[in-house]
C-alpha positions as CSV (number, residue, x, y, z in Angstrom):
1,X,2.6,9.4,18.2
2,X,6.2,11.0,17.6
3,X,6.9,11.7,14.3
4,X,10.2,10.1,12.7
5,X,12.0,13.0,11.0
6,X,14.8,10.1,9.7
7,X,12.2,8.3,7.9
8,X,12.3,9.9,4.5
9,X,15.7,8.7,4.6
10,X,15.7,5.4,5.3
11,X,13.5,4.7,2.5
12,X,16.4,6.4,-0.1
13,X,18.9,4.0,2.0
14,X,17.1,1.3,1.2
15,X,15.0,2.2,-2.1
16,X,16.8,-0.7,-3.8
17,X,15.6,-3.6,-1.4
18,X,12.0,-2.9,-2.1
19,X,12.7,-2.7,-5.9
20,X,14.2,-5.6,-5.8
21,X,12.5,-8.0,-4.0
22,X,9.0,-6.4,-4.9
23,X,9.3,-5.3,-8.4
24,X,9.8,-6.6,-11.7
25,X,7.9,-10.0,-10.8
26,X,10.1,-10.8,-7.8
27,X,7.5,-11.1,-5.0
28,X,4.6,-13.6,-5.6
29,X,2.0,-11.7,-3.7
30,X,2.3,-8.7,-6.3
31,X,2.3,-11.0,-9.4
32,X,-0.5,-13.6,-8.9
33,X,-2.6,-10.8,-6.2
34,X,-1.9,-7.3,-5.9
35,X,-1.3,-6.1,-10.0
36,X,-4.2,-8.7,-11.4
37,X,-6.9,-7.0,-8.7
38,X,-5.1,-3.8,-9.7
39,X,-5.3,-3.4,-13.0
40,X,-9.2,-4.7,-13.2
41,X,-10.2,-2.0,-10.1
42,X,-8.6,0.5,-12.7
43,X,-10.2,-0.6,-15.8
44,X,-12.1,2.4,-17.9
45,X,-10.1,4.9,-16.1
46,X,-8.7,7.8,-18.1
47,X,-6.7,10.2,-15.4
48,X,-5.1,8.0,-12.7
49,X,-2.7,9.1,-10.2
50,X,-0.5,6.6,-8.5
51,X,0.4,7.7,-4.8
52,X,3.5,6.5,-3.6
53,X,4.4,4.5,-6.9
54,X,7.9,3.6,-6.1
55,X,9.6,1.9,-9.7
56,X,6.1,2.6,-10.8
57,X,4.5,-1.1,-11.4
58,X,1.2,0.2,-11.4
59,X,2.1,3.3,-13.4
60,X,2.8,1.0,-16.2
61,X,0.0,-1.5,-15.6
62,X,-2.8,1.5,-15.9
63,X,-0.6,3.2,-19.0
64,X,-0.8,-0.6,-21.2
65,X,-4.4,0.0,-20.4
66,X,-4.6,3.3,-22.3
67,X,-4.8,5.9,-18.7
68,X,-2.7,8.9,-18.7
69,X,-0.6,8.3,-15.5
70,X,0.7,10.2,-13.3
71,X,3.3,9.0,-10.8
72,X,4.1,10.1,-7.7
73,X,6.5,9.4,-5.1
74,X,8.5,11.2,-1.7
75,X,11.7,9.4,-2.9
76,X,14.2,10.3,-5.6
77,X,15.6,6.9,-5.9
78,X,12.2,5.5,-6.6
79,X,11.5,8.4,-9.1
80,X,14.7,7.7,-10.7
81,X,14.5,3.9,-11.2
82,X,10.7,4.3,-12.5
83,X,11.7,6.7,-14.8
84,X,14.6,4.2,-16.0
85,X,11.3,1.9,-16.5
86,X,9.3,3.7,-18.5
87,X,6.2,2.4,-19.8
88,X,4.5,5.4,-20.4
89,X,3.7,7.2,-17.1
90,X,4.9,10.6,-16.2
91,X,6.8,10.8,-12.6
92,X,7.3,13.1,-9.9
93,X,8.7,13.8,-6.6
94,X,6.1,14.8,-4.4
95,X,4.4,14.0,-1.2
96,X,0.7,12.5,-0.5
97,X,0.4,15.3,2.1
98,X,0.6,18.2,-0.3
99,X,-0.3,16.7,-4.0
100,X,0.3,19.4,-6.7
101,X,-2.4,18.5,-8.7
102,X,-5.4,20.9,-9.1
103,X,-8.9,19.9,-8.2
104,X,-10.8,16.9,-9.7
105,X,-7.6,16.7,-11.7
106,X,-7.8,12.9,-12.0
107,X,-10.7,10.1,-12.5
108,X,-9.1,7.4,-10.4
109,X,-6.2,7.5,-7.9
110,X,-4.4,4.4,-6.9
111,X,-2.3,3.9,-3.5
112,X,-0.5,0.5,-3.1
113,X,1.3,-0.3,0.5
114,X,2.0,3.3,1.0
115,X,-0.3,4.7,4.1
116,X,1.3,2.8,6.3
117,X,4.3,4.4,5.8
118,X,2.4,7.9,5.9
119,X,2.1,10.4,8.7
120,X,-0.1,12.9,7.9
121,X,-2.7,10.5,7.4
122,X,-5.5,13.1,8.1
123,X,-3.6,15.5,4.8
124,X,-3.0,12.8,2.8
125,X,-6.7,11.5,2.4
126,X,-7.6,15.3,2.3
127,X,-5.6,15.8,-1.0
128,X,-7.0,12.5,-2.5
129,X,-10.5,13.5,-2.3
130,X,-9.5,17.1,-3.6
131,X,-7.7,15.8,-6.7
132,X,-10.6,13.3,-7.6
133,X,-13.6,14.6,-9.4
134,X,-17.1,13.8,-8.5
135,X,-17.5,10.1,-8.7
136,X,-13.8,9.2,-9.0
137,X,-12.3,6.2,-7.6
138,X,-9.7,5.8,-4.9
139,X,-8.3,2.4,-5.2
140,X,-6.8,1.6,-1.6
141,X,-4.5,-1.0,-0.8
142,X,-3.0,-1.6,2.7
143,X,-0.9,-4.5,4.8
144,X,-4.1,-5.4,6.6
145,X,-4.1,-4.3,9.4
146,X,-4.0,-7.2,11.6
147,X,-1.0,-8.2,10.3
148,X,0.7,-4.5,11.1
149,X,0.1,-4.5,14.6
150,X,3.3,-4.5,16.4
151,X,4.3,-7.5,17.8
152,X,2.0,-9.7,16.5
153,X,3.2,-13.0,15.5
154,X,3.4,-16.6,14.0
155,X,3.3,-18.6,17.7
156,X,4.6,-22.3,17.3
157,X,2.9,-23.6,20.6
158,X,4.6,-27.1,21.4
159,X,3.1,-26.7,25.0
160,X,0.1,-28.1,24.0
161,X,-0.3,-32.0,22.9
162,X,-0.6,-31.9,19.7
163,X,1.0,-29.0,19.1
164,X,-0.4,-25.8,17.9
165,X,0.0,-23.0,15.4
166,X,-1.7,-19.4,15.8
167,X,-1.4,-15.5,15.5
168,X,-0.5,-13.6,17.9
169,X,-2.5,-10.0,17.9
170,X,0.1,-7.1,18.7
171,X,-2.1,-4.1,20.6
172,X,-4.3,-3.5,17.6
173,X,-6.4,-0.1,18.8
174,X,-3.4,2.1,19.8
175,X,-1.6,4.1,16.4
176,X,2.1,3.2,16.4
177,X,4.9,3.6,14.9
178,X,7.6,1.5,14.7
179,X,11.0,1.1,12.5
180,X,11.9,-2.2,11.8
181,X,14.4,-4.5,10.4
182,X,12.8,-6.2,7.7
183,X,16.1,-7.5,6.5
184,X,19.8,-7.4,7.7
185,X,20.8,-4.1,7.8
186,X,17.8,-2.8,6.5
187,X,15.2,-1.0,8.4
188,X,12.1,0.5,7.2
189,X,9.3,2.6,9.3
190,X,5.7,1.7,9.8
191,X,2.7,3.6,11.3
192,X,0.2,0.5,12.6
193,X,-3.5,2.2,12.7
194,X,-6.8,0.5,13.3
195,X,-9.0,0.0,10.5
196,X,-11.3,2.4,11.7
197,X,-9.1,5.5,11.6
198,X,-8.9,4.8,8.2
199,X,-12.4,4.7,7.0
200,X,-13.2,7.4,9.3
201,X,-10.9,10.2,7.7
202,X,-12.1,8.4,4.5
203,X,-16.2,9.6,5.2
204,X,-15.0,12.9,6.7
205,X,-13.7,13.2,3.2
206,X,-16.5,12.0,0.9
207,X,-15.0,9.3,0.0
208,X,-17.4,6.5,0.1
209,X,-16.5,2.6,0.4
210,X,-18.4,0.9,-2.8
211,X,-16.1,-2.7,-2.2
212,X,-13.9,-4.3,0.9
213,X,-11.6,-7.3,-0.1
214,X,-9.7,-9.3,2.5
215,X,-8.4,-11.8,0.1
216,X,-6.1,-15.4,1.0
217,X,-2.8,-14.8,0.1
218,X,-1.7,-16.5,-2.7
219,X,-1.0,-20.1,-3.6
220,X,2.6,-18.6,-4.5
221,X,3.2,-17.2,-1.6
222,X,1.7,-19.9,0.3
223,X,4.2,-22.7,-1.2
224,X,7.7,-20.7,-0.5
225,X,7.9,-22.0,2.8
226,X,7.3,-25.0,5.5
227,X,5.0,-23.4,7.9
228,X,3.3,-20.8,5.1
229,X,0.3,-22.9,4.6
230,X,-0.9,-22.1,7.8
231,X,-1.2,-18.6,7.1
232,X,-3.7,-19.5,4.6
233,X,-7.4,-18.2,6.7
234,X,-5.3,-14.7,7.8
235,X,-5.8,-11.7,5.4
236,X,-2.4,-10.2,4.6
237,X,-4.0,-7.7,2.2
238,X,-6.5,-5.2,2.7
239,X,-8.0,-3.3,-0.4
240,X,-10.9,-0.6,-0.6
241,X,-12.5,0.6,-3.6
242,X,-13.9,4.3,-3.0
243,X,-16.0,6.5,-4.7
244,X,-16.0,10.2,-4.0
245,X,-18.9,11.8,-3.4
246,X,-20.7,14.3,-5.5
């Protein structure tokens, strides 16, 4: 895989469309899915470190809780407009590759649609088991993916009496990375890995899967859209609850 050294800066281009369209109750899959299963995965926990927090939704959804967080992101614009936010969470530049955190620093860690995005996949799980104490809790949330696979597709088959509607599967075992116009005139980077890489570097690393969750996607998402409904029986989410090892 070839390493995009322009990536760091397409995500401070385009910082704003992901807090705006994501953030701040915008997108339905983050209200009514991803922050609800959030916040009860991260219930009891003292220490949390959010990897990759962006405006720092999470940050402030484990802070109401009474956690003393710690938010963490590669891009200044994010950092900025999270600060702006508030809500009781400290933030910080920094990368998930090189985490300045000292050992078993935190109880819980908490990474939301961000290892997709990662290269140093191997590092960055690495320095989430290091700044986890003995029995802590990595709370792991990806685009499943099935649904990151490049290429893959919505297919509309009207060659077929009656017509049909299925998904496409892009080449799902080969690690890619892609940039890609998610918008007009905005293009954001993705790396597309199997499954199994994941949870592999995730056992080289102690951390242990306790809980897998490949929920529907909303009813809110669902209804913004002829055609949504049929994406109903396809996993746009993936989460993972780990525990790290003693």
């Amino acid at each position: 895989m070839t390493r995009n050294l322009d990536a760091p800066d397409l995500w401070e281009t385009h910082a704003d469309w992901w807090i705006a369209g994501f953030t701040d109750g915008a997108d339905p899959e983050y209200v009514d899915q991803i922050l609800p299963m959030a916040a009860d995965e991260l219930a009891g926990a003292a220490r949390v470190l959010d990897i990759g927090c962006g405006d720092g939704q999470i940050s402030r959804l484990a802070a109401s809780a009474g956690a003393r967080v710690t938010g963490i992101d590669p891009t200044w614009n994010c950092v900025r407009v999270a600060r702006e936010r508030g809500g009781g969470a400290d933030y910080s530049r920094a990368s998930a590759s090189g985490l300045p955190f000292g050992d078993g620093a935190f109880d819980a860690a908490v990474a939301c649609l961000v290892f997709e995005h990662i290269d140093d996949v191997d590092e960055a799980i690495a320095e989430v088991a290091r700044v986890l104490e003995p029995g802590g809790r990595f709370c792991f949330f990806l685009n499943h993916p099935i649904l990151q696979a490049p290429g893959s597709v919505w297919v509309d088959d009207h060659l077929v009496d009656p017509p049909e509607q299925y998904w496409r599967l892009g080449p799902y075992l080969d690690e890619i990375e892609t940039v890609e116009e998610v918008e007009l005139g905005v293009r954001i980077r993705f790396v597309h890995r199997p499954l199994s890489r994941y949870v592999n570097a995730l056992a080289r690393n102690g951390l242990r899967i306790d809980r897998m969750v490949e929920p529907a996607p909303p009813d809110s998402f669902l209804d913004q859209g002829p055609g949504y409904e049929a994406s109903a029986a396809f996993p746009r989410l993936l989460y993972l609850r780990l525990t790290k090892s003693a």
